[in-house]
C-alpha positions in Angstrom: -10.0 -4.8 -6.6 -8.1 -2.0 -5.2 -7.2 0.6 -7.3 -3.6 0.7 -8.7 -1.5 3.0 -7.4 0.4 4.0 -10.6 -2.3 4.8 -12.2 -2.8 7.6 -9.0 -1.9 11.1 -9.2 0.1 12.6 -6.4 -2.6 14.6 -4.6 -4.7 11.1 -4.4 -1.6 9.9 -2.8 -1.4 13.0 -0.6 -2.0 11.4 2.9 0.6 9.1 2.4 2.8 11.8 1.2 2.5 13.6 4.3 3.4 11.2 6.5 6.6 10.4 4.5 7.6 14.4 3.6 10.8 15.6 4.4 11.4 19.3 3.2 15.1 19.4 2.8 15.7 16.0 0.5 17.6 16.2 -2.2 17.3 13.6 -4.5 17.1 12.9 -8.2 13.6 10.9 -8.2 10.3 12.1 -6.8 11.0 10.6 -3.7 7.5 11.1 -2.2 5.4 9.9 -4.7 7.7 6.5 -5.3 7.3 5.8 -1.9 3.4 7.0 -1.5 3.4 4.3 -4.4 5.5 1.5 -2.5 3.2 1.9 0.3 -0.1 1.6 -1.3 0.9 -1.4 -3.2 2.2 -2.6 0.6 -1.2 -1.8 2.1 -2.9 -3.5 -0.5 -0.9 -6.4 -0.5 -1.4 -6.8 3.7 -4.9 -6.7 2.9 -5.2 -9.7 0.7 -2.9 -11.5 2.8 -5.3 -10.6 5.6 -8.2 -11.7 3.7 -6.6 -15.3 2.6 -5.4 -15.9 6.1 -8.7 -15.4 7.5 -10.1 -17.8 4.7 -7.1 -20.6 5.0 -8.2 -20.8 9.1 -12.0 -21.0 8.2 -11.0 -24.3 5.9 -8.8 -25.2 8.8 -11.6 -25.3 11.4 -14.2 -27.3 9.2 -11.6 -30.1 8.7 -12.5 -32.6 10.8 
């Protein structure tokens, strides 16, 4: 199971950070990290659905 994401610190989250930094934000929140969180749970939820997909068209093709 993938690990959950708020039980990560920032820096493990860093990555993600980047790709979502914007210097000049001014907002109450930690902006970053909330969203580095929303997206790993995102990722990780694509993944599954990924995996269940692939598993629902396997049973699909052996029914006859």
């Amino acid at each position: 199971m993938p690990t959950d994401p708020l039980t990560q610190s920032k820096s493990d989250l860093a990555a993600v950070i980047e790709h979502i930094s914007l210097a000049d934000s001014p907002v109450g929140i930690d902006a970053q990290y909330t969203h580095a969180i929303i997206i790993s749970y995102l990722q990780q939820i694509s993944t599954r659905l990924d995996r269940l997909e692939e598993r629902l068209n396997q049973e699909e093709d052996k029914t006859p």
